[in-house]
ZADO-1210 file (C-alpha; in nm, 4 decimals, padded with zeros to 6 digits):
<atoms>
<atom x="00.0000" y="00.0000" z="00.0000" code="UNK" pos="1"/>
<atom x="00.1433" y="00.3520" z="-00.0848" code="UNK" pos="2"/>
<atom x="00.2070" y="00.5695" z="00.1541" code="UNK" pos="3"/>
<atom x="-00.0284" y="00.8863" z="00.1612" code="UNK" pos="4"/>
<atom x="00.0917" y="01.2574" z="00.1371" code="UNK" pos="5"/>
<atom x="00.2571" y="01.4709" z="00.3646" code="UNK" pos="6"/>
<atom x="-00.0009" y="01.6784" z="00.5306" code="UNK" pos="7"/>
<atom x="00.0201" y="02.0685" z="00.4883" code="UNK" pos="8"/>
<atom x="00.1544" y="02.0933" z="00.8655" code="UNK" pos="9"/>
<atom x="00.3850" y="01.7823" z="00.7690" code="UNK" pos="10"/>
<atom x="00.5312" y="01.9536" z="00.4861" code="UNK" pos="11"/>
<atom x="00.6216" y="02.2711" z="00.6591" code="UNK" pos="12"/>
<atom x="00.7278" y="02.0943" z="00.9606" code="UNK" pos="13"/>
<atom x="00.9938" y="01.9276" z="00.7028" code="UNK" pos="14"/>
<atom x="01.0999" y="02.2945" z="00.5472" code="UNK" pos="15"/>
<atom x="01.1361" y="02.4009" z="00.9106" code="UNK" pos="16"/>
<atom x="01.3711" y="02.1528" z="00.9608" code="UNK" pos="17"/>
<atom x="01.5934" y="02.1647" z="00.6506" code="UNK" pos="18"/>
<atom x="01.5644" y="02.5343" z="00.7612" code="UNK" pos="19"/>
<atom x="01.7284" y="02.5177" z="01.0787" code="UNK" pos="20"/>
<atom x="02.0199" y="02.2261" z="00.9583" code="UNK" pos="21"/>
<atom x="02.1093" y="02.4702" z="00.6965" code="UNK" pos="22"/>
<atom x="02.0854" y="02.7956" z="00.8347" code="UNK" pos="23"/>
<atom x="02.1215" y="02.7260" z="01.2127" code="UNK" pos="24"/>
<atom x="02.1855" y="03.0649" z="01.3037" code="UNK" pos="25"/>
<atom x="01.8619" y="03.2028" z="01.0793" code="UNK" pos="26"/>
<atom x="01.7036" y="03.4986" z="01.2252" code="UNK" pos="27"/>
<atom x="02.0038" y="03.5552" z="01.4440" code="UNK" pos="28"/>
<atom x="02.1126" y="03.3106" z="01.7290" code="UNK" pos="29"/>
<atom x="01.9593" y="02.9349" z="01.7415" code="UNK" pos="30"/>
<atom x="01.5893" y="02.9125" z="01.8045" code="UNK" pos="31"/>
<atom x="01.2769" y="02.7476" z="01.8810" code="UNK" pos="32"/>
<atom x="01.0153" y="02.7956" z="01.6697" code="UNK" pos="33"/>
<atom x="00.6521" y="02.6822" z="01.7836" code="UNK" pos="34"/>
<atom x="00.3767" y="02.6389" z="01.5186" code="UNK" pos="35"/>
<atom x="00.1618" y="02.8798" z="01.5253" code="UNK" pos="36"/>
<atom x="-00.1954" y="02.6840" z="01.4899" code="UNK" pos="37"/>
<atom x="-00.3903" y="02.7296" z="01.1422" code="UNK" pos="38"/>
<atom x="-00.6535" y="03.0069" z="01.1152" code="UNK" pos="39"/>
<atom x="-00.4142" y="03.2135" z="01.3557" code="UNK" pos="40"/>
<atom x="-00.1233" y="03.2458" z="01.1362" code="UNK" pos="41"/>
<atom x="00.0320" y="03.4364" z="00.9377" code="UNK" pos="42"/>
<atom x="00.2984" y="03.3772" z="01.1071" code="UNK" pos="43"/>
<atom x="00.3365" y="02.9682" z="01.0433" code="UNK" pos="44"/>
<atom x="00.6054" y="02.9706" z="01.3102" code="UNK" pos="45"/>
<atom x="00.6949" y="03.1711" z="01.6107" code="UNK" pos="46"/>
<atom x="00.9919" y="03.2311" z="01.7996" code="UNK" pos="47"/>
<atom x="01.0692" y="03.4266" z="02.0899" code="UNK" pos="48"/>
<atom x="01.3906" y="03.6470" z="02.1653" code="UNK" pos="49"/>
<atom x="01.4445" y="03.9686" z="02.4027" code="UNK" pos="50"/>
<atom x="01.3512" y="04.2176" z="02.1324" code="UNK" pos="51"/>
<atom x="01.0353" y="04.0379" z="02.0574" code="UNK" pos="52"/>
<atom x="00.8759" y="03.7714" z="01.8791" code="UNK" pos="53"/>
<atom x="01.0094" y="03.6958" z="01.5562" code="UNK" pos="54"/>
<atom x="00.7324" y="03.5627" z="01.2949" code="UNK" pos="55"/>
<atom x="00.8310" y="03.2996" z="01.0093" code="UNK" pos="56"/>
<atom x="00.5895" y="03.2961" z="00.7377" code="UNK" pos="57"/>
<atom x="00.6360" y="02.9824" z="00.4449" code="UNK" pos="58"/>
<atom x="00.5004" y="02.9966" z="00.1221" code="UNK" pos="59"/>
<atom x="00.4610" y="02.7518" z="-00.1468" code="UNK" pos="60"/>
<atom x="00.5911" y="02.7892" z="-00.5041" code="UNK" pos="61"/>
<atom x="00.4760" y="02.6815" z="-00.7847" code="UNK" pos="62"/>
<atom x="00.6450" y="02.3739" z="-00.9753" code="UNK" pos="63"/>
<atom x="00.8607" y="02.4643" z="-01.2727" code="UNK" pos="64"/>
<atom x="00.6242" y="02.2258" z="-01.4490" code="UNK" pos="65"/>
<atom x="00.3287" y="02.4351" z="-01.4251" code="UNK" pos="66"/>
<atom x="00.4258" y="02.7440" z="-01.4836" code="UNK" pos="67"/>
<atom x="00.4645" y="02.6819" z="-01.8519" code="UNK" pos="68"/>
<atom x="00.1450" y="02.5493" z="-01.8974" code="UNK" pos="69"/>
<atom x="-00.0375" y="02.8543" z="-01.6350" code="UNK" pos="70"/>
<atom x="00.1257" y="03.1604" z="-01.8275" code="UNK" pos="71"/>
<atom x="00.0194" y="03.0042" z="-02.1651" code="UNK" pos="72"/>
<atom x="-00.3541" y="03.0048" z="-02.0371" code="UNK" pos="73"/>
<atom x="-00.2658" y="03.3718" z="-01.9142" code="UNK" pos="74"/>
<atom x="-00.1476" y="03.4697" z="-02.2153" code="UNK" pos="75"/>
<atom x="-00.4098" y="03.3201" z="-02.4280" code="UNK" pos="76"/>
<atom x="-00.6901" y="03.5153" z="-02.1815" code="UNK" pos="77"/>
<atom x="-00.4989" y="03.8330" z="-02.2173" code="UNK" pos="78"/>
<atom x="-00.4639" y="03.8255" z="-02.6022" code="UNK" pos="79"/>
<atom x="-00.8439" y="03.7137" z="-02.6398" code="UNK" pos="80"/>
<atom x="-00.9346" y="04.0287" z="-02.3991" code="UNK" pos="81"/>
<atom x="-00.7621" y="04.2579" z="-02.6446" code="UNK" pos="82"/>
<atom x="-00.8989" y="04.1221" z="-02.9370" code="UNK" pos="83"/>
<atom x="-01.2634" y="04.1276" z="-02.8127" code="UNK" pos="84"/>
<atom x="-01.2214" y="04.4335" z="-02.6440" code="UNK" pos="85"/>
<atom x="-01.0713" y="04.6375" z="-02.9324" code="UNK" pos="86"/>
<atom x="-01.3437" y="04.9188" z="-02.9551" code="UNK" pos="87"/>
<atom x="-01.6349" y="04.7730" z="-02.8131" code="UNK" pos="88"/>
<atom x="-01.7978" y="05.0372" z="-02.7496" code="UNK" pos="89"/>
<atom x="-01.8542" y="05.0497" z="-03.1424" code="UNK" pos="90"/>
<atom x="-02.0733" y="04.7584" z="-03.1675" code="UNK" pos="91"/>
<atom x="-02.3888" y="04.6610" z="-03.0434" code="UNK" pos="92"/>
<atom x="-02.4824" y="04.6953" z="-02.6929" code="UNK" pos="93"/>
<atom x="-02.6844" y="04.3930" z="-02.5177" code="UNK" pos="94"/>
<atom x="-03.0191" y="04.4594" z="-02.3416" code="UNK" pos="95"/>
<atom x="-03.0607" y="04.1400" z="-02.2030" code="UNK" pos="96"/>
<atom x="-02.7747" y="03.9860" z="-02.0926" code="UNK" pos="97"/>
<atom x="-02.4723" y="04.1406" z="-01.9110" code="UNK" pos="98"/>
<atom x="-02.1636" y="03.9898" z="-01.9853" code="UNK" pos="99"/>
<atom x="-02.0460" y="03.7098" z="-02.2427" code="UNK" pos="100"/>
<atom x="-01.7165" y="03.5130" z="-02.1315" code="UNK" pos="101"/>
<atom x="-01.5656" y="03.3044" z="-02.3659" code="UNK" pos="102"/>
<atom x="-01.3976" y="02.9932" z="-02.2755" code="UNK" pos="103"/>
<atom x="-01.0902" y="02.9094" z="-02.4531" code="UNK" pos="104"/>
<atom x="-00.9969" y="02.5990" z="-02.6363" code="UNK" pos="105"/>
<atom x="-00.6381" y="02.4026" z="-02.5390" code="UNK" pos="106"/>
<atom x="-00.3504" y="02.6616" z="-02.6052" code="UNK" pos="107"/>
<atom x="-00.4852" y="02.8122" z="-02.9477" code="UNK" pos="108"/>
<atom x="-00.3754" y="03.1607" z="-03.0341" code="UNK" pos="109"/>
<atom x="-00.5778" y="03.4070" z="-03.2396" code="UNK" pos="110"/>
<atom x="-00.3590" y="03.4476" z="-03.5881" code="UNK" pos="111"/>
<atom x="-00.3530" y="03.8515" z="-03.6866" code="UNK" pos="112"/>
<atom x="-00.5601" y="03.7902" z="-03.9561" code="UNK" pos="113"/>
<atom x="-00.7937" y="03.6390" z="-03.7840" code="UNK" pos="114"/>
<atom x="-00.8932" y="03.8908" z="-03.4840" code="UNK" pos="115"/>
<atom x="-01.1181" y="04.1067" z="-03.7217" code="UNK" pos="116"/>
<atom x="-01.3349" y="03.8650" z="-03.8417" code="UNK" pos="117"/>
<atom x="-01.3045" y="03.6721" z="-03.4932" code="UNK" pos="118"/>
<atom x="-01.4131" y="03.9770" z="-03.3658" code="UNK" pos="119"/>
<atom x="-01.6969" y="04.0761" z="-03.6166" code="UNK" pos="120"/>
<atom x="-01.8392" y="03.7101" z="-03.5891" code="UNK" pos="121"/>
<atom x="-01.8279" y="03.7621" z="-03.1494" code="UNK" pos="122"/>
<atom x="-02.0142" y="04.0396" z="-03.1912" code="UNK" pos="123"/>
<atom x="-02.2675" y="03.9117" z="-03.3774" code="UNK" pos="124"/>
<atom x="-02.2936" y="03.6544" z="-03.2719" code="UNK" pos="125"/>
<atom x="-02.3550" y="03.7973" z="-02.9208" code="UNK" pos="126"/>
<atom x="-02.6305" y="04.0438" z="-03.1193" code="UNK" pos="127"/>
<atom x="-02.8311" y="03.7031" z="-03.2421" code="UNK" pos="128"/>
<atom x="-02.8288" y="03.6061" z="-02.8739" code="UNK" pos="129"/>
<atom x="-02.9392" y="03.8835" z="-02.7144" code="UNK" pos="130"/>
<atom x="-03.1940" y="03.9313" z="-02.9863" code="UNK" pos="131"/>
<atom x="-03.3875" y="03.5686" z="-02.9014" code="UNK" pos="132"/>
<atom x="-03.2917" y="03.5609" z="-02.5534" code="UNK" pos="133"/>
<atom x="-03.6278" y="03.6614" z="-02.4023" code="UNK" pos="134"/>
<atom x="-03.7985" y="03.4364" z="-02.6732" code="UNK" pos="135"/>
<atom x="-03.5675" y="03.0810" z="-02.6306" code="UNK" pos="136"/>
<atom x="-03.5691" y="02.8566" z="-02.3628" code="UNK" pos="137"/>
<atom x="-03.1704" y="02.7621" z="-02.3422" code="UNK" pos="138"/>
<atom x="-03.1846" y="03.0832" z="-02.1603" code="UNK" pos="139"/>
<atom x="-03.3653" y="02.9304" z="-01.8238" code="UNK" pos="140"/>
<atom x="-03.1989" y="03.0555" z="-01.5384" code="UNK" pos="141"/>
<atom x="-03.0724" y="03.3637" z="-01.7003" code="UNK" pos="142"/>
<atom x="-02.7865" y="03.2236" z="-01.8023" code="UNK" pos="143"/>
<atom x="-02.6854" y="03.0733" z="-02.1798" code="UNK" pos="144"/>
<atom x="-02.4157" y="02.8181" z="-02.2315" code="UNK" pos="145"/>
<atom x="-02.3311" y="02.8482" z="-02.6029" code="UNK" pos="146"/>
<atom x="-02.1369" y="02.5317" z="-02.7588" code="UNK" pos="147"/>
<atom x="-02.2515" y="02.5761" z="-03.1028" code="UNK" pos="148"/>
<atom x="-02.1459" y="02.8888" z="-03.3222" code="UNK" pos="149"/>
<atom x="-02.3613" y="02.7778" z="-03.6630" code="UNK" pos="150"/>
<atom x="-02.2834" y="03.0525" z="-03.8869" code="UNK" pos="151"/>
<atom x="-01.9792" y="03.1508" z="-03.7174" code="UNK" pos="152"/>
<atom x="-01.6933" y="02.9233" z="-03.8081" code="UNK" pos="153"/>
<atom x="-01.4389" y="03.1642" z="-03.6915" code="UNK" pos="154"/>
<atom x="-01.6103" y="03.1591" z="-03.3264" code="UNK" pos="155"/>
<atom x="-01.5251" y="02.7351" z="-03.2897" code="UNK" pos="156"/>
<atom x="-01.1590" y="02.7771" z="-03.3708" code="UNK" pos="157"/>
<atom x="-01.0127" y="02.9643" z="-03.0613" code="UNK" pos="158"/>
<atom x="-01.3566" y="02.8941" z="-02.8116" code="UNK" pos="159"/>
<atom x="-01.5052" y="02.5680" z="-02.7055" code="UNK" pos="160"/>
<atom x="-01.8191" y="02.7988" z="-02.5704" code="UNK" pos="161"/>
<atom x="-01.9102" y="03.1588" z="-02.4716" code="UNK" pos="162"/>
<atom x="-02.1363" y="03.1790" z="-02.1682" code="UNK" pos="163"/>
<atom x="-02.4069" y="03.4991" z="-02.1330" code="UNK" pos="164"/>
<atom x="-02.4982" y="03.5822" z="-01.8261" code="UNK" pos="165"/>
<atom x="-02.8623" y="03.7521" z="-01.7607" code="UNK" pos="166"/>
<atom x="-02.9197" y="04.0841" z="-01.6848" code="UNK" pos="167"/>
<atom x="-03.2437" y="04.2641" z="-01.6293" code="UNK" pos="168"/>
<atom x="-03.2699" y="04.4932" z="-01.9619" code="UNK" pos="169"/>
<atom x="-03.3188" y="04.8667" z="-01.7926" code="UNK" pos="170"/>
<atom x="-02.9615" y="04.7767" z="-01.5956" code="UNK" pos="171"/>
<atom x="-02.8207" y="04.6104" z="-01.9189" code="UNK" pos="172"/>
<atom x="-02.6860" y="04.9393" z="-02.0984" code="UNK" pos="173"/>
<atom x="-02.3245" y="04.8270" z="-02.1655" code="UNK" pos="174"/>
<atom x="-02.2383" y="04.4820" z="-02.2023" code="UNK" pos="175"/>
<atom x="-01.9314" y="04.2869" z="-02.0771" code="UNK" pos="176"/>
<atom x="-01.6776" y="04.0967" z="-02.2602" code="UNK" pos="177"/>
<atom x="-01.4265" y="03.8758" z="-02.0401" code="UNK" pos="178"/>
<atom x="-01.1493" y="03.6717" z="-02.1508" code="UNK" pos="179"/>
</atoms>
C-alpha cells in the first residue's frame, strides 16, 4: 500500500527543519520555533527572543512544471481580452444579458488575420443572442451556455463555448466581454 501525502503541517514541519540544519543561526542566534496553529497564522512559526517575537511565514511555489502550462492560459486570456475588447464600445450593446465570457480551447492563439473577423463574428454573434434571448428557452436561469457557433466558423476555432450571463434589460446598458 502507498504511503499517503505529507499533510500541509507535515510539509512545513519538514521545510522548518531543513531550515534550521542549513541555516542554524537564521534569524540571528539558534531558536525554537513553535507552530503557530492554522486560522491564527500568518505567522506559520513563532519564535521568541528579548527584542520580541520573531514571525516565520512559508510559502509555497509553484512547480517549474506548471508554470509553462499557467502563463500560456494567461497569455491566451490576455490576447483574447484585447482582441474582443478592441473598440467595443462600437458595436452593439446587449439589453438582455450582461456579460459574455468566452472559454478558450487548449492553447490556441488568435492568428492577426484572424482577430477582425473573430471579432466581427463575437459580436454578432452575441447580437443574435441577445436578440432571441427573451424568446428561447436555453436561456432558463438567465444564463446561456453556447457550444454551437452555426454561422460563425471563426467563433469554434479559438472557443469551445461563450457563456451569457442575464441581466435585467433597464440595468443592461453596456455589455461585458471577459477573456
Amino acid at each position: 500500500m502507498a504511503a499517503s501525502p505529507p499533510t500541509h503541517i507535515e510539509r512545513e514541519q519538514t521545510v522548518l527543519t531543513d531550515l534550521e540544519v542549513s541555516f542554524p543561526h537564521f534569524a540571528g542566534q539558534a531558536r525554537s520555533w513553535t507552530k503557530v496553529p492554522d486560522g491564527q497564522d500568518p505567522p506559520d512559526f513563532l519564535s521568541r527572543c528579548p527584542s520580541g517575537p520573531i514571525g516565520l511565514e512559508l510559502v509555497e511555489w509553484l512547480d517549474g512544471d506548471q508554470m509553462g502550462p499557467a502563463k500560456t492560459r494567461e497569455s491566451q486570456r490576455e490576447q483574447i481580452h484585447r482582441v474582443l475588447t478592441h473598440d467595443w464600445e462600437k458595436e452593439s450593446q446587449p439589453q438582455n444579458f450582461r456579460g459574455a465570457f468566452p472559454s478558450p480551447l487548449g492553447g490556441e492563439r488568435i492568428a492577426r488575420q484572424d482577430e477582425l473577423p473573430l471579432r466581427q463574428e463575437f459580436f454578432a454573434c452575441a447580437a443574435d443572442v441577445d436578440r432571441t434571448w427573451l424568446a428561447d428557452l436555453d436561456h432558463w436561469g438567465n444564463s446561456y451556455y453556447q457550444t454551437k457557433f452555426p454561422g460563425y466558423p471563426m467563433l469554434g476555432k479559438p472557443f469551445n463555448a461563450i457563456r451569457y450571463i442575464g441581466g435585467e434589460p433597464q440595468r443592461c446598458s453596456r455589455g461585458s466581454v471577459a477573456g
